[in-house]
N, C-alpha and C positions, 0 to 999 in steps of 0.2 A: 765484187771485183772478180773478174775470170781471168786467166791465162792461156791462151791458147799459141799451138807450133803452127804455124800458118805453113808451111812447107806440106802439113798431108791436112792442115786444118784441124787437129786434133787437139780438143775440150782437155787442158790438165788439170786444173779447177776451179773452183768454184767459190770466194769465200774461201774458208780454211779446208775444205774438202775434198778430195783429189779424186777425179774420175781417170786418172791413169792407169794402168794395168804395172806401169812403172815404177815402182815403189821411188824411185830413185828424187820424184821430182815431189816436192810437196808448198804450200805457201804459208808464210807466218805474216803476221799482224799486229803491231804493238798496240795495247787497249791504250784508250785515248788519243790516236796518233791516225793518222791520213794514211801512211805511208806501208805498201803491200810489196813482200818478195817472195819473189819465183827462186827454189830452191833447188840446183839439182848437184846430188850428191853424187860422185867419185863421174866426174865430166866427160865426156867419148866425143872424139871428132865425130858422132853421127849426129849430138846433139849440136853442131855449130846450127845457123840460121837466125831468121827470121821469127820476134816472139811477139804478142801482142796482149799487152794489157789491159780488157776493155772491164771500164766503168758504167754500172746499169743506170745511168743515169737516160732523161729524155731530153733529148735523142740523146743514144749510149757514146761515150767519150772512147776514145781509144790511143794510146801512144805504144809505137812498132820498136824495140829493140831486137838489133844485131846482135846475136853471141859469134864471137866467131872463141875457135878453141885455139891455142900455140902450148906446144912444148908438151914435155910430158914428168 
């Protein structure tokens, strides 16, 4: 499972591995469980957009969530 910011295209990770320079963003994964999250900690209006979760499956799966950010 990757996640990627589709606004500059940028790989955040990979698996549980984070090719970010970001420390802020990282992904956890319950053992035995399907289910993958994108984690980013102490939120900034720069991260609102477009994120995309793709599955390396063939052909690779992908569903696109909107962050958008409100309030502070």
């Amino acid at each position: 499972v990757s996640w990627i910011r589709r606004k500059d295209y940028h790989l955040l990770t990979v698996g549980l591995t984070t090719y970010s320079s970001d420390e802020r963003f990282s992904a956890t994964h319950l053992q035995n469980s399907e289910d993958w999250t994108l984690q980013i900690k102490f939120v900034q209006d720069r991260d609102a957009g477009l994120y995309e979760c793709q599955v390396s499956t063939h052909p690779p799966t992908s569903i696109f969530l909107e962050l958008k950010v409100v309030g502070k």
